[in-house]
C-alpha positions in Angstrom: 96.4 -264.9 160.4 94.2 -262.1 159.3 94.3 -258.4 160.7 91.4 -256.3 161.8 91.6 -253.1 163.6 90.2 -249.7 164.7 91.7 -246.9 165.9 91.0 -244.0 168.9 92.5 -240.5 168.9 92.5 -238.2 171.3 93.3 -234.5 170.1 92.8 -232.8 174.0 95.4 -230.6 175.5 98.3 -233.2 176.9 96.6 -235.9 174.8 98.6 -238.7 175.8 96.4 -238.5 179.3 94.8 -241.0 176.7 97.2 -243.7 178.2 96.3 -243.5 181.6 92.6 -243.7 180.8 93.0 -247.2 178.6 95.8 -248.6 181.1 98.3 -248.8 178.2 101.3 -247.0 178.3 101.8 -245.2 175.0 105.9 -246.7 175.1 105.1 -250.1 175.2 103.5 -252.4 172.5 101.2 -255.2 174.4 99.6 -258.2 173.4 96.8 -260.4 174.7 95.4 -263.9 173.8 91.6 -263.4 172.7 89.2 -266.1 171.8 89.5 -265.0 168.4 93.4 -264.7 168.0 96.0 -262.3 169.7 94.9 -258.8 170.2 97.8 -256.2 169.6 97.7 -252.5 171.3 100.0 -249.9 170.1 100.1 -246.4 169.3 101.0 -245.1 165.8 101.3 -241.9 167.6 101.6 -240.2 170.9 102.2 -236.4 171.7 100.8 -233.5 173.5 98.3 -232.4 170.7 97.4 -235.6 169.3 97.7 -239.7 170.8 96.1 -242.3 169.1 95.9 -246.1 170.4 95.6 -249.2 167.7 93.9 -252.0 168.7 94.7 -254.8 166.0 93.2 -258.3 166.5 95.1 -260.9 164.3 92.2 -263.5 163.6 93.1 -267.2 163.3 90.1 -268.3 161.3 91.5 -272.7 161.5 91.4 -272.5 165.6 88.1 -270.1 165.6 86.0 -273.1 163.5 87.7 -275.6 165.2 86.5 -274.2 168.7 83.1 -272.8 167.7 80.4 -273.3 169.3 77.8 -271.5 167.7 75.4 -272.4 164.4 76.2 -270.1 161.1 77.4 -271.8 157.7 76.4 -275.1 156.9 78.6 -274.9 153.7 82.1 -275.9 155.4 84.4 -274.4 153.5 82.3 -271.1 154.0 83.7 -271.9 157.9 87.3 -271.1 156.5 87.2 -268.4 153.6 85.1 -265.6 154.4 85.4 -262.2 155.2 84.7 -262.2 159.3 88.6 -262.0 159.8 89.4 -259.1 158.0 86.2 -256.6 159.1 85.5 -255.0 162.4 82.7 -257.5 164.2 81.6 -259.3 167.2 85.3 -260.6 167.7 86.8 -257.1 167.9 84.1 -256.0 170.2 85.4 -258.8 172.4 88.8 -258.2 172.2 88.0 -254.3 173.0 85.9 -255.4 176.1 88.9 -257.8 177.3 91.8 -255.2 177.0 90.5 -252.2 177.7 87.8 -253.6 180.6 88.6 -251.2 183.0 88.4 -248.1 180.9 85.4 -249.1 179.9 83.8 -249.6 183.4 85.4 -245.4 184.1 88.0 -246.2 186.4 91.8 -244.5 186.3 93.1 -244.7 190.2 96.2 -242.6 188.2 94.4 -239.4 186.8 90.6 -239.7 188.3 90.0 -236.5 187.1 90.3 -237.4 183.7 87.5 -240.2 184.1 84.0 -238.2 183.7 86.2 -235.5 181.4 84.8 -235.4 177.8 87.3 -235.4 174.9 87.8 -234.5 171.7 87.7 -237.8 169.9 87.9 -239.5 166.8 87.3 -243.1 165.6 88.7 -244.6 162.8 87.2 -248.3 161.9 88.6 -249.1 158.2 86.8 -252.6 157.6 82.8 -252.3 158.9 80.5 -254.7 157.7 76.6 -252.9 158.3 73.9 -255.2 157.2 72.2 -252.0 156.3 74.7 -250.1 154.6 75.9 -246.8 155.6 72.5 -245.2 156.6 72.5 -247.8 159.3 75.4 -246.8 160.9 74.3 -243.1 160.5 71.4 -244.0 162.6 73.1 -246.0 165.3 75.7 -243.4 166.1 74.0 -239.9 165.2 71.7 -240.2 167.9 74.7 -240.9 170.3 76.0 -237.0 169.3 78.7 -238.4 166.9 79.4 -237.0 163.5 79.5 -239.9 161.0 81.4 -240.1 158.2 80.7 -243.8 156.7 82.2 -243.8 153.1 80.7 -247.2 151.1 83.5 -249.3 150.1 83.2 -250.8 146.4 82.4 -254.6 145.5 85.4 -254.5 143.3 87.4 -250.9 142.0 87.4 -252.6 138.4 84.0 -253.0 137.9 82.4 -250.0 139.2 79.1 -251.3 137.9 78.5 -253.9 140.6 78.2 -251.4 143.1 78.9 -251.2 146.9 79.7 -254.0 149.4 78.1 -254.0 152.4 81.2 -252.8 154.0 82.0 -249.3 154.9 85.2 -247.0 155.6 83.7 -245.2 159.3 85.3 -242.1 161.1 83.6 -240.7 164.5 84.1 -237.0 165.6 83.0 -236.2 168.9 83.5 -235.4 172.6 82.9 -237.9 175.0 84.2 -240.0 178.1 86.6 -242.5 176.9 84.1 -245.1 178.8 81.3 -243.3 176.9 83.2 -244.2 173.3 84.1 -247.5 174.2 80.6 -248.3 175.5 79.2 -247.4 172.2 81.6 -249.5 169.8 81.1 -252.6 172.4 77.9 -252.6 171.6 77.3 -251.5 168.0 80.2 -253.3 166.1 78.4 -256.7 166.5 74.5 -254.9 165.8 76.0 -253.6 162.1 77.5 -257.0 162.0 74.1 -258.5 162.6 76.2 -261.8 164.0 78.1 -263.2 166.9 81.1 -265.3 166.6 80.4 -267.3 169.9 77.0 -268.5 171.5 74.4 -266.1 172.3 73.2 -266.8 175.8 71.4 -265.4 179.1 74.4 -263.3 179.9 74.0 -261.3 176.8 71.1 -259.2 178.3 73.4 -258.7 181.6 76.5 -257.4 179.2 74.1 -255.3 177.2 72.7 -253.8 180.2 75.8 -253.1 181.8 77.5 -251.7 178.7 74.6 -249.5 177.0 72.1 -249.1 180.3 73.5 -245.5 180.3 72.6 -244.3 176.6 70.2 -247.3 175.3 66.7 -246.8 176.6 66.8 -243.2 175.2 67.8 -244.5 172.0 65.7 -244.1 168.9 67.0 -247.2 167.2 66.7 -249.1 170.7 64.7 -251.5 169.7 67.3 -252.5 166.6 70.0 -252.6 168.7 68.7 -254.8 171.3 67.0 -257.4 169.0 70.3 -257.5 166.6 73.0 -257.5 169.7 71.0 -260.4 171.3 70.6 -262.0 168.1 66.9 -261.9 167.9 66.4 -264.6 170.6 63.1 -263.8 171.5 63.3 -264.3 175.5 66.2 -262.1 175.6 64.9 -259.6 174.0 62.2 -259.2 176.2 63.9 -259.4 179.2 66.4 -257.1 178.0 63.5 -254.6 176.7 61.7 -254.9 180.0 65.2 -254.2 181.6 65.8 -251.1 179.7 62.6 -249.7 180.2 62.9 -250.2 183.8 66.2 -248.4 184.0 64.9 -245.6 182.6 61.2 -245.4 183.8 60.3 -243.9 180.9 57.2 -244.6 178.8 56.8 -247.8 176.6 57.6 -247.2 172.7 57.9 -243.3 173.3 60.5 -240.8 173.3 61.6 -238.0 175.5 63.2 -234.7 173.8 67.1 -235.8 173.9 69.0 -234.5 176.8 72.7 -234.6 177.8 72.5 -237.2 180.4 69.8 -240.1 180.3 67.4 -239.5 183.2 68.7 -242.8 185.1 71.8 -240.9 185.1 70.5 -237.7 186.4 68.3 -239.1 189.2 71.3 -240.9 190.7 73.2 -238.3 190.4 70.7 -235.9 192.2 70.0 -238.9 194.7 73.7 -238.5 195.4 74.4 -235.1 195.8 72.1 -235.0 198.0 73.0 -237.5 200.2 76.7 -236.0 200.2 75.3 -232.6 201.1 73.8 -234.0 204.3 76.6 -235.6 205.1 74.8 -239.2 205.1 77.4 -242.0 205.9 75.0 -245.0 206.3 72.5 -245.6 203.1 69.4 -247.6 202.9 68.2 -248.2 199.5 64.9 -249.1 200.1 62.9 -251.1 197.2 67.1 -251.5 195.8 65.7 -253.6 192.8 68.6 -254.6 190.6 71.3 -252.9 192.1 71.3 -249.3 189.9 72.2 -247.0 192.7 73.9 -249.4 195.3 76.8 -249.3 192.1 77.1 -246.0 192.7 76.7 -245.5 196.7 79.9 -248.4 196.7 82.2 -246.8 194.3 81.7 -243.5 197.3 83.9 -244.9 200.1 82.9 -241.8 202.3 79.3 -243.9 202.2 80.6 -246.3 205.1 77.8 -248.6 205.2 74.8 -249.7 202.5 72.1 -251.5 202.9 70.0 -253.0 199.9 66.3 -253.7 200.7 63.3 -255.6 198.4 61.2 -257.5 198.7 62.1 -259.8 196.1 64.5 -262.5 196.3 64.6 -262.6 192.9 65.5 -258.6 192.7 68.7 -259.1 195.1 70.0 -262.2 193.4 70.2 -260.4 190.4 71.5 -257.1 192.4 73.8 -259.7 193.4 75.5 -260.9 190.4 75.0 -257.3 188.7 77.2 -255.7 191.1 79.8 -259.0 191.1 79.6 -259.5 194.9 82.0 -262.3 194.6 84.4 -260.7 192.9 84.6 -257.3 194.6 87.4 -256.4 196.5 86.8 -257.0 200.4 87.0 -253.2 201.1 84.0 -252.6 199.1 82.5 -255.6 200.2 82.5 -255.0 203.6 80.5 -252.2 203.5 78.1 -253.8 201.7 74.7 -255.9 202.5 71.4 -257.4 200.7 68.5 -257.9 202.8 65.1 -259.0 201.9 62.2 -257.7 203.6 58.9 -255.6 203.1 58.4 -251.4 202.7 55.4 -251.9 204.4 56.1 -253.7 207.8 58.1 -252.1 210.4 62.0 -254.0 210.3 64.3 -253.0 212.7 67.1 -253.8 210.6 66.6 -250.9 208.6 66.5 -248.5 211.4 69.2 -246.5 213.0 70.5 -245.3 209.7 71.8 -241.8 208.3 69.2 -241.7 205.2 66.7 -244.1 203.7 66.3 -243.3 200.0 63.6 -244.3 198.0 64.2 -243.5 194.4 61.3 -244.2 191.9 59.7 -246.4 194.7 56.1 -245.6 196.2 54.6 -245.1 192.7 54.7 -248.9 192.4 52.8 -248.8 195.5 48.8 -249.0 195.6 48.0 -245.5 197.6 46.5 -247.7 200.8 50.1 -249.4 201.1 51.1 -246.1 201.1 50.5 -245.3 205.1 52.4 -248.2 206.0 54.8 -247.4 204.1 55.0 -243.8 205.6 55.2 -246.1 209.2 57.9 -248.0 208.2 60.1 -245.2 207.4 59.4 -241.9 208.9 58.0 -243.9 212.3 59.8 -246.5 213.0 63.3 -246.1 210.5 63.5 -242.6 212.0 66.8 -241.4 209.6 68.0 -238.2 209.8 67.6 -237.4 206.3 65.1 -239.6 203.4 65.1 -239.0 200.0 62.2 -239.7 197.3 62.2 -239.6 194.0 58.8 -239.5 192.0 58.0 -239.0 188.2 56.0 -235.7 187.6 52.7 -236.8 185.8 52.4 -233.1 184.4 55.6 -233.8 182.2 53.7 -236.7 180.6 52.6 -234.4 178.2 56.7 -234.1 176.4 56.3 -237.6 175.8 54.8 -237.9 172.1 54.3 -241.6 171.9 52.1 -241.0 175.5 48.6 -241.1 175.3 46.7 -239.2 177.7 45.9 -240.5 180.8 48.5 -243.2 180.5 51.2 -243.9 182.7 54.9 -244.3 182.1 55.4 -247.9 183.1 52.9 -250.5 183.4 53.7 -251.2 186.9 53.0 -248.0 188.3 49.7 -247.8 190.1 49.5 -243.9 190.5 51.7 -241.0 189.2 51.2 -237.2 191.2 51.7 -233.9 189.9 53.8 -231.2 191.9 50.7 -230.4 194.1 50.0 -233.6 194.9 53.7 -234.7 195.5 54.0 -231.8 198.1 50.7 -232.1 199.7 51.5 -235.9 200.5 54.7 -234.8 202.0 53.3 -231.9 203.4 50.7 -234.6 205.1 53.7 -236.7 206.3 55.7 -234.0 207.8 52.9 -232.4 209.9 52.2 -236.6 211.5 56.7 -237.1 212.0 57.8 -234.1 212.9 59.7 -234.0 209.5 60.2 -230.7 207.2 60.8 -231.2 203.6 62.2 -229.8 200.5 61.7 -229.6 197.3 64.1 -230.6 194.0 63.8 -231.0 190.4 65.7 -233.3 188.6 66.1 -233.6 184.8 65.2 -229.9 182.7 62.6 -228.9 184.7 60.0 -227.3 181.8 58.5 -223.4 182.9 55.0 -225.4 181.6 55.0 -228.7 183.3 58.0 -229.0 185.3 60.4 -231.7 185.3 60.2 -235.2 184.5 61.0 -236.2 187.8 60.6 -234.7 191.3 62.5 -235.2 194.5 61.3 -234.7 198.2 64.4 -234.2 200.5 62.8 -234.9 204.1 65.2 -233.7 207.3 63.9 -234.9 210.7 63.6 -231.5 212.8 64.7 -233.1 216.0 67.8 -234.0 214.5 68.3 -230.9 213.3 68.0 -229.3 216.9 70.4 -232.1 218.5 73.1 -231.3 215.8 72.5 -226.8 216.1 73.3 -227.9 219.9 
């Protein structure tokens, strides 16, 4: 068998907290059958000023061929002596996503309050193939707020003349989220690799989406990653493209000035505070779509009971299997339910709640839809609290790919600026009885304002009822 490895180090105060976040006590030596091999997990080192985990995959290149499944070499003995078993690749991003799978998805039920805590990190990855030599790499992992140090590694040290493999020595500085790290070398070992050990299928969008929707659709080298991860199968990479660019709502082939947190992240983030503030126990999500905030509202057990609401059946089926429905624990589940139907006819299904949220919803509305809309919520819905996110056409401007007059997705059929935002709610307030109030969300410019903009509406007759 073969080796291949990488290495994480954590240099924090008490760094062995390392070992609660990966699930693997820094004591113990474990092992775990892979498709690949056995993958190893140890630690070369563990103290209070610096822990590192190994994670070694011992490759067994005669059962891989034997069990592939996927086209490559047609020259067989190419199957068996090659270099995939000794470099970093699509195989150790697998074994990485099996054993640490629940670091990566941010959960610790022993320290939670090491979860969403950046650390000083570094990441060592000896062996990297980059089909695009160390400038590649720079500009796959730069952007993510790493410092790269990618060293070429020579063809052969005895004759310097023949230059550099296509292999490189990496090491990553940076603080991050052990999720956050993780996320990143799930995804970008097999894009350097530019190949896949196993078949590349359908649920390659819904693994690249889940691992990378956090950091991906603000990344300059986006559309590299997803065309090379998804091994430039043309469907997938454009329903993964149009899934990205959904996630974020941002503009088509443009870029927004980085910030610390993707937008997606921010607006569910401000969607949630919110909802916490008014102490809102039953959710709507009205016009759910895939799922994105009904992942978060479940992971909040003080949110008792969700509802997911759109119209398209083909929307919840894939909220559905996004948010592993038959595979969540009954607790969660429980509290939990998909429901098709209209924003624009009254349901009395969705009434009776806490707060109705809709988050980046009526602008895919066309403005006569609009008063129904307004109908089905603030009339007959009646919540206490609703909550609705908007983008902010006057911050179009900070997007330099954006040509004037041109909206951020192609599905939206209007975008408002501030003054139109607040005289529509203004509009719907003085007709429900409703007051509202005002948040940015995302760095809200002195020019333009932010790039998004959030109406928090309180019904005043609840308001009244709870002062008494």
């Amino acid at each position: 068998m073969a080796p291949v490895y990488l290495t994480l180090t954590s240099t924090a105060p008490d760094a062995t907290g390392l070992g609660y976040l990966l699930h693997k006590h820094p004591e113990r030596a474990q092992q775990f059958e892979v498709s690949a091999g056995v993958a190893h997990v140890f630690y070369p080192e563990a103290s209070n000023e610096r822990c590192t985990v190994a994670l070694l995959l011992e490759v067994d290149p005669i059962t891989l061929v034997r069990g592939r499944r996927y086209g490559g070499d047609t020259f067989a003995l190419s199957q068996y002596v090659n270099d995939r078993p000794y470099a970093a690749s699509s195989m150790l991003a697998v074994a990485l996503g099996k054993v640490f799978r629940t670091a990566m998805a941010g959960r610790c039920d022993a320290r939670p309050e090491l979860v969403d805590q950046p650390l000083p990190l570094e990441i060592r990855v000896p062996v990297l193939p980059s089909v695009g030599g160390a400038n590649l790499v720079r500009e796959l992992f730069e952007p993510l707020s790493w410092t790269v140090e990618a060293m070429p590694i020579v063809l052969d040290v005895t004759v310097p003349e023949w230059g550099d493999s296509r292999y490189v020595d990496l090491l990553l500085t940076g603080s991050f989220t052990v999720a956050q790290a993780l996320s990143h070398l799930y995804v970008l070992l097999p894009v350097l690799d530019t190949s896949k050990h196993y078949w590349v299928s359908s649920d390659e969008v819904e693994k690249l989406i889940r691992a990378a929707g956090a950091w991906l659709p603000t990344h300059p080298a986006r559309e590299v990653i997803t065309r090379r991860y998804l091994a430039h199968q043309r469907d997938y990479v454009a329903s993964a493209t149009a899934r990205l660019t959904e996630v974020d709502d941002q503009p088509e082939e443009t870029h927004e000035p980085p910030r610390s947190l993707p937008l997606v992240a921010l607006r569910k983030q401000a969607v949630l505070d919110v909802l916490r503030a008014e102490g809102a126990a039953r959710i709507v999500d009205l016009g759910c779509g895939e799922g994105a905030l009904l992942r978060e509202l479940i992971q909040d057990a003080t949110f008792s009971e969700i509802l997911g609401v759109d119209v398209s059946p083909r929307a919840l089926e894939l909220a559905e299997r996004r948010l592993n429905l038959d595979r969540m624990p009954d607790s969660q589940r429980a509290r939990l339910k998909l429901l098709q139907s209209s924003l624009t006819y009254r349901d009395a299904r969705i009434a009776g709640y806490d707060a109705v949220v809709l988050m980046e919803v009526i602008e895919h509305l066309d403005p006569e839809r609009l008063p129904a809309l307004e109908d089905t919520v603030f009339g007959q819905a009646r919540p206490r609290t609703v909550v609705v996110t908007t983008p902010n056409v006057e911050h179009n401007v900070r997007y330099e790919g954006l040509a004037a007059g041109t909206m951020r997705h192609r599905d939206h059929r209007f975008e408002w600026s501030r003054a139109e935002f607040a005289a529509w709610a203004g509009s719907v307030c003085e007709r429900t009885g409703y007051t509202v109030a005002f948040l940015p969300i995302g760095d809200d410019d002195a020019e333009v304002g932010p790039p998004t903009q959030m109406a928090v509406f309180s019904r005043s007759d609840a308001n009244r009822q709870e002062a008494s």
